[in-house]
Steps between C-alpha positions, in 0.01 A plus 500: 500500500527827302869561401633852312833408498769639266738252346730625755324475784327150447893398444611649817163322713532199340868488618407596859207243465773270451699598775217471743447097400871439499571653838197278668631217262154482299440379132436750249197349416184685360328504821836614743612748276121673440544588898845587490455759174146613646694526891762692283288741313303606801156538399374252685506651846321205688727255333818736602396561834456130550854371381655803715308330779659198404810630490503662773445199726724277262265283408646237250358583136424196309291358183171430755527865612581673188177306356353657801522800429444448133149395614426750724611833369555432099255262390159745600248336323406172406301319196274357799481850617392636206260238438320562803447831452367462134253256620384789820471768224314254337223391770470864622415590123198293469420578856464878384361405161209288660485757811443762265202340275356349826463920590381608143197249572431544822493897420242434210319253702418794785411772201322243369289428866509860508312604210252250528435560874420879390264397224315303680469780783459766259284380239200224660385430154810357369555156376641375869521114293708628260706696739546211754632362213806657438548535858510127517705456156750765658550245831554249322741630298682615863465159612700384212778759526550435849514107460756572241684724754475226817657239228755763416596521855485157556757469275702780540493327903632177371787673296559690773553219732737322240676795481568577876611124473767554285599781648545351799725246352712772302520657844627177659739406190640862568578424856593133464852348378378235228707264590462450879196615579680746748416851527709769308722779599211762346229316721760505805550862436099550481458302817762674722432808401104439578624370835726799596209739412306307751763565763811678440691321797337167392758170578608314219733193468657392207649123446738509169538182354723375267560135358868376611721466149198455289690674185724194506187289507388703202840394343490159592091402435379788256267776538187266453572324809632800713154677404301161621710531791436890532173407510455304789720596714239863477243313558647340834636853605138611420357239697620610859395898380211589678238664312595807671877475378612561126755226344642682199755397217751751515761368259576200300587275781446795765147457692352742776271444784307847649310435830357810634476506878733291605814512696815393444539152753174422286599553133862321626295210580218520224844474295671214623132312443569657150846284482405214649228474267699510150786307624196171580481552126576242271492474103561284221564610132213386274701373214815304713248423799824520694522704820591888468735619757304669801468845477538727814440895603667751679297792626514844681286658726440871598279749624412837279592796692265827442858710415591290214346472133373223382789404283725572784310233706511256230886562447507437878331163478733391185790559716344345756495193265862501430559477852287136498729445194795551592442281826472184293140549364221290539428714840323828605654817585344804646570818539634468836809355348628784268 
């Protein structure tokens, strides 16, 4: 975030900034009003062209999305990024250092071969003992530079293979919401956009899922329990995802299901399982050890269509949701009934 504003101008941003969280009711808090100022100044064109997107298909802007995008298009590096890369530079240096000596010696080792192979042709009354000799002396001094250079690779293999390790798990943090387990909307994004490459007209259902008044639970129980809760009702939602299908966290309370090849009758009835399944569950507050109220879903299900972006479809399935709503929750709604 590089910023040249005048006096002026960072006054007249910051009071647009400030506009944009009041008119999608968001706290001006560090995080919400970074995207709103950056959105403002329009440097950031990936960032811009995602809240038009947004926008567009009047999606609902609030703190889990704005953090979002914070992630994703402000915040570009990271101190485990950076500390990954030091420690590459770092094994590829003493890879090139030892590389490098292990070619000095092996070039004096063959002048060395060479000059003695010609004396001894040239010259039949030289001293072939002393000679051999150095010839000898000169191998073994290879042999030691190369056994330094296998141990240096051994080494540089094993750092290597902690390092694709963590990588791996800085790749899966990235994609993952911490607190569910459940993919993210940036690992839904990779994933559907991998799957459209594969085929343009490819089918895709989408099951929207969101937990009946669980703000007034939040109210009522705390945060602490609502996230416990959070937490397993995404892992029971997981639980009937195939490992084909994608369960994602796409707000606070907001959950997604993606299942690729699959109609509509299907997804309707993959969904009701869905419901079914978090309405069995049952939980009990650590602390009281008295009952919690049961906590039930609502959930919408469409079909992408090729025409549409992908916001657009996703806008689709969130009013497909309200529909579920609206009918007395606790229920599934398809498309079918808009």
């Amino acid at each position: 975030m590089m910023y040249q504003d005048s006096i002026d101008q960072a006054g007249e941003k910051a009071a647009l900034a400030m506009a944009f969280l009041q008119r999608h009711r968001l706290a001006a808090h560090p995080v919400n009003f970074t995207v709103a100022y950056e959105y403002i100044s329009g440097v950031n064109a990936a960032l811009c062209q995602t809240i038009e997107q947004k926008l567009t298909a009047r999606i609902a802007f609030d703190d889990f999305v704005m953090v979002e995008l914070y992630s994703n298009f402000i915040v570009t590096t990271s101190k485990e990024n950076e500390q990954l890369v030091t420690r590459v530079n770092q094994i590829v240096t003493k890879l090139s250092g030892t590389a490098d000596l292990a070619s000095e010696a092996i070039a004096e080792y063959v002048e060395i071969l060479d000059q003695g192979m010609q004396a001894l042709n040239a010259e039949p009354t030289v001293d072939a003992k002393a000679t051999l000799h150095l010839m000898m002396d000169a191998t073994i001094e290879l042999r030691s530079s190369q056994e330094k250079l296998r141990d240096q690779l051994q080494h540089s293999a094993e750092q290597s293979q902690i390092l694709r390790t963590e990588l791996d798990q800085l790749k899966k943090s990235r994609q993952v919401d911490a607190l569910t387990g459940l993919y993210n909307r940036l690992s839904m994004q990779e994933h559907v956009d991998d799957w459209l490459t594969q085929d343009p007209q490819r089918r895709i259902a989408a099951i929207a899922v969101d937990l009946d008044h669980f703000r007034q639970f939040n109210h009522d129980y705390g945060f602490s329990i609502g996230d416990v809760i959070l937490s397993k009702v995404a892992k029971k939602i997981s639980a009937y995802v195939q490992e084909s299908g994608l369960p994602v966290r796409a707000g606070g309370e907001e959950f997604l299901i993606l299942l690729p090849d699959v109609d509509l009758r299907t997804a309707s009835e993959i969904a009701e399982q869905v419901r079914r399944g978090v309405e069995k569950l049952r939980f009990v507050s650590s602390r009281s050890k008295k009952a919690l109220p049961k906590i039930t879903i609502s959930l919408g299900v469409t079909l992408y269509q090729s025409e549409e972006n992908w916001h657009q479809f996703l806008a689709r399935t969130s009013q497909v949701l309200t529909v579920a709503k609206r009918r007395g929750r606790n229920q599934v709604a398809t498309e079918a009934m808009l």
